[in-house]
SEVEX-734627 format. One record per residue (C-alpha): x, y, z; chain; residue number from 1. Coordinates in Angstrom, 3 decimals, m for minus. Example, Ala and Ser with C-alpha at 12.3 -4.5 7.8 and 13.67 -1.06 7.14 Angstrom:
BEGIN
+----------+----------+----------+-----+-----+
:        u :        v :        w : mol : seq :
+----------+----------+----------+-----+-----+
:   12.300 :   m4.500 :    7.800 :   A :   1 :
:   13.670 :   m1.060 :    7.140 :   A :   2 :
+----------+----------+----------+-----+-----+
END
This chain:
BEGIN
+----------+----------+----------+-----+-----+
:        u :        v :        w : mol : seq :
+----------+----------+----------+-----+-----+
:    0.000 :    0.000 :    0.000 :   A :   1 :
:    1.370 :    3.466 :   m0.882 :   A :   2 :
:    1.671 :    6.138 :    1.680 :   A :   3 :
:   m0.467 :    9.269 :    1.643 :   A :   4 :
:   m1.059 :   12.508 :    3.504 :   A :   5 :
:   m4.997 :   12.642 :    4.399 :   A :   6 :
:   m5.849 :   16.169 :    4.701 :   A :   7 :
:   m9.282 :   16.905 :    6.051 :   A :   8 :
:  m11.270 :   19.963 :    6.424 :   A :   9 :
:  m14.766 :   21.196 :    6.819 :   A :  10 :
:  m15.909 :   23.112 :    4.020 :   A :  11 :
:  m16.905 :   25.936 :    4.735 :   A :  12 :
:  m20.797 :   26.101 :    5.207 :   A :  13 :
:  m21.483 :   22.031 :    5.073 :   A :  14 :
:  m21.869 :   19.742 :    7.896 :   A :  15 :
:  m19.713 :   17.133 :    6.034 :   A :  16 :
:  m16.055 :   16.983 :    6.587 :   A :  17 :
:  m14.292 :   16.482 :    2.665 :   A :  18 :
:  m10.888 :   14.808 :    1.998 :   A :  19 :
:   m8.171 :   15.567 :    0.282 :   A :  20 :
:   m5.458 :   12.288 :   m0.386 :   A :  21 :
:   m2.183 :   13.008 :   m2.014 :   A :  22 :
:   m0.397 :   10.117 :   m2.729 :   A :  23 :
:    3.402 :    9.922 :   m1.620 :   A :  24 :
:    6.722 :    7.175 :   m2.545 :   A :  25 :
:    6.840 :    4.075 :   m0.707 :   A :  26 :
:    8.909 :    4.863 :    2.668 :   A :  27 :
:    7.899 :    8.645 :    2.607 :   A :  28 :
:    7.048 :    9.976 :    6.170 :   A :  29 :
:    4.364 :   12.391 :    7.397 :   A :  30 :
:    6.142 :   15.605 :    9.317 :   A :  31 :
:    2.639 :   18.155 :   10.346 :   A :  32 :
:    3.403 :   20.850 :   12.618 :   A :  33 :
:    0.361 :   23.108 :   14.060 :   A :  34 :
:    1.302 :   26.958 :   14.829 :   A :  35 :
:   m0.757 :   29.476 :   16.062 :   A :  36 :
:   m0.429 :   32.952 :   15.381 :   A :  37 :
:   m1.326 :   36.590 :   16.167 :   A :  38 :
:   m2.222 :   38.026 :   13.441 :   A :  39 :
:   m3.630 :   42.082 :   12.615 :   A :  40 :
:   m5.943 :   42.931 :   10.129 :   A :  41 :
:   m7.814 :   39.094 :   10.696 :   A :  42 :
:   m7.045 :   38.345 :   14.287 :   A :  43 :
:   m5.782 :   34.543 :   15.640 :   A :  44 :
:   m5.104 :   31.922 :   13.336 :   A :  45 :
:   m3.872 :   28.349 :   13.368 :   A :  46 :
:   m1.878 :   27.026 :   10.564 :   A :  47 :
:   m1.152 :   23.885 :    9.542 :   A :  48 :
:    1.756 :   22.402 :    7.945 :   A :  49 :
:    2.353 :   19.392 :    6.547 :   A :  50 :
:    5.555 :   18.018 :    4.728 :   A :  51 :
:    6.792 :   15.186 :    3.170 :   A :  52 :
:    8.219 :   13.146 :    0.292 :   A :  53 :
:    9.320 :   16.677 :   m1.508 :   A :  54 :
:    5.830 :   18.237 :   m1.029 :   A :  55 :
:    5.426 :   21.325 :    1.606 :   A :  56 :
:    1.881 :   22.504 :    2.197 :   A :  57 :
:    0.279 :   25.224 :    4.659 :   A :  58 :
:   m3.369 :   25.011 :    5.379 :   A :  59 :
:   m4.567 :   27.914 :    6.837 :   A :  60 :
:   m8.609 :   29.732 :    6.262 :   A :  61 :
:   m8.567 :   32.701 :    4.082 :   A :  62 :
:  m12.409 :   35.056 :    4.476 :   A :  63 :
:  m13.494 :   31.840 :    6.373 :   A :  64 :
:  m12.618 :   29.058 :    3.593 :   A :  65 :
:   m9.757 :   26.807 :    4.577 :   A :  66 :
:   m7.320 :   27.107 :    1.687 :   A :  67 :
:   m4.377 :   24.887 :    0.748 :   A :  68 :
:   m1.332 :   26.662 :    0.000 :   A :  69 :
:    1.931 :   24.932 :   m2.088 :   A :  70 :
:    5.403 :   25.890 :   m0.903 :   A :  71 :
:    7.349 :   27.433 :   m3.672 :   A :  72 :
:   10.210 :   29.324 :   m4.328 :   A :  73 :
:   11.688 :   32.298 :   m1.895 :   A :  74 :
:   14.647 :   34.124 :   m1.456 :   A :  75 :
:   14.546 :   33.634 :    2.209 :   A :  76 :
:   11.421 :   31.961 :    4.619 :   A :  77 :
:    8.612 :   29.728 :    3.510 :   A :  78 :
:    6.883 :   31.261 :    0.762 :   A :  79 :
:    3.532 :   29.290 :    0.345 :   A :  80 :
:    0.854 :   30.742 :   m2.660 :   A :  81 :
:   m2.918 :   29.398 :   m3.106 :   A :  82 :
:   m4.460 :   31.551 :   m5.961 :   A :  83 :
:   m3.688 :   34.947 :   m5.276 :   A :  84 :
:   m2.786 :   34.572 :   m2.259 :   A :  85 :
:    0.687 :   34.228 :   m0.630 :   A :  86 :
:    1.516 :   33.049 :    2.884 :   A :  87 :
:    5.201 :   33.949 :    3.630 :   A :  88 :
:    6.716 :   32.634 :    7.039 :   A :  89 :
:   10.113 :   33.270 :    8.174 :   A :  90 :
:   11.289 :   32.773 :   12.152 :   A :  91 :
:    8.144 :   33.340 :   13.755 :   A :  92 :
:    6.678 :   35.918 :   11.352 :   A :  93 :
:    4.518 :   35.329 :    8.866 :   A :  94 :
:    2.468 :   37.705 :    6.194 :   A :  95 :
:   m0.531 :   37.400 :    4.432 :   A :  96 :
:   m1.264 :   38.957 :    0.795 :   A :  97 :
:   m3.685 :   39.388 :   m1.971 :   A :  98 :
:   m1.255 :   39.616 :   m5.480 :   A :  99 :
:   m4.872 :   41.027 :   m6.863 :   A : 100 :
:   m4.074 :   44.393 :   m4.575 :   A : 101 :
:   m0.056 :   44.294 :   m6.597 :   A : 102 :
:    3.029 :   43.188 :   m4.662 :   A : 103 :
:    3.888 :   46.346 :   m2.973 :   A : 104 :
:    0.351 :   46.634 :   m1.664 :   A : 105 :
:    0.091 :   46.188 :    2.604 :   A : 106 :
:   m0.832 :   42.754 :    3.594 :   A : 107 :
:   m4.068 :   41.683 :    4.458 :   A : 108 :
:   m2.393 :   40.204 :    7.417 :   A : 109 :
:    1.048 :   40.649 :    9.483 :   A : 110 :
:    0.943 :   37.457 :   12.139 :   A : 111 :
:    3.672 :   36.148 :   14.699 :   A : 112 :
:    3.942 :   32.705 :   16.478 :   A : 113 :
:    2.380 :   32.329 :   19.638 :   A : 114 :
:    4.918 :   30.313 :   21.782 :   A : 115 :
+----------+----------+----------+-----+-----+
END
């Protein structure tokens, strides 16, 4: 049987819970690591990440709707994008933004760990 990372989340609105199965290579192991944060502009937030087998993922609720970000490339951090939106985490600190509003626009979000 292959490996693979079970991701489950209530959609937003239903009573059901949905899942979402990746498959991963034989031997792969399952690192997910829950942080809270602070955040301004949206208030607390928990985010989870999961990695393994060469795939990083964030899942953290954007307007209420639990999105599933992708890790990709950053000059520094953990740059994470879902749609428009990009998640960027780097020693504690983390920033949410809407590309739609342009790069150099504020973030919708500013957030730092909670130990």
């Amino acid at each position: 049987m292959r490996p693979a990372v079970l991701l489950a989340f209530l959609i937003s609105g239903a009573a059901s819970a949905e899942d979402l199965v990746i498959p991963l290579p034989e031997g792969a192991t399952v690192q997910r690591l829950k942080t809270s944060y602070a955040c301004t502009g949206i208030g607390p937030m928990s985010v989870d990440y999961v990695n393994s087998g060469g795939i990083s993922l964030a899942l953290l609720p954007v307007a209420g709707k639990p999105m599933v970000f992708a890790n990709v490339l950053a000059a520094s951090g953990a740059r994470y994008a879902a749609g428009p939106y990009v998640w960027w985490e780097k020693g504690g600190s983390a920033t949410l933004q809407d590309l739609r509003k342009g790069e150099d626009a504020a973030p919708l979000a500013t957030c730092t760990a909670r130990p």
